[in-house]
Phi, psi and omega in degrees: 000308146339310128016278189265009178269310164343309201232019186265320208271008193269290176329336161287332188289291205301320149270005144310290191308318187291308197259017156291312179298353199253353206253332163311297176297326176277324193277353159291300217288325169302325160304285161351285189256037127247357169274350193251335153290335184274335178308327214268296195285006151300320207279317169307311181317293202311329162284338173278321154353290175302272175336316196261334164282344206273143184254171185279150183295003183257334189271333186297281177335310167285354190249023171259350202251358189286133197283324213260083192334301169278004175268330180304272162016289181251024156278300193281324142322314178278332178283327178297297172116018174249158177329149165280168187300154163283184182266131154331180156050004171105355197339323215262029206263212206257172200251122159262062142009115178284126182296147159283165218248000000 
């Protein structure tokens, strides 16, 4: 019975120590494949990006068949999909409230 009082706290130490190592080795590897998705994920952004913009060749064809240089122009803007230009100068800027006192 000595013995085994003797020899239960080694035993403890060592799966201690055992699932300290293992618990270590899983959080490198987690460490690991998230450093390896954030490289991967510009390149993902970036096809999806590429892919989800591209239009179909009958709305580019149609807005090619248009006579009037600015309606094409912003015909070829909507397909693309940008934005209008800002307004100089802050026109657009954000509304700042005064706290009351």
């Amino acid at each position: 019975m000595a013995t085994m009082l003797l020899d239960s706290p080694k035993r403890r130490r060592t799966s201690s120590s055992e699932s300290t190592g293992t618990m270590l080795s899983i959080a490198a590897f987690a460490i690991v494949v998230l450093i390896c998705l954030a490289m991967l994920s510009p390149i993902v952004w970036t096809a999806v990006q590429t892919f989800s913009s591209r239009e179909s060749p009958s709305t580019v064809a149609q807005c090619s068949t248009l006579n009037d240089d600015s309606w094409r122009l912003a015909c070829y803007d909507k397909v693309v999909g940008r934005s209008l230009p800002q307004p100089a100068k802050g026109a657009n800027a954000p509304l700042f409230i005064h706290p009351s006192r």
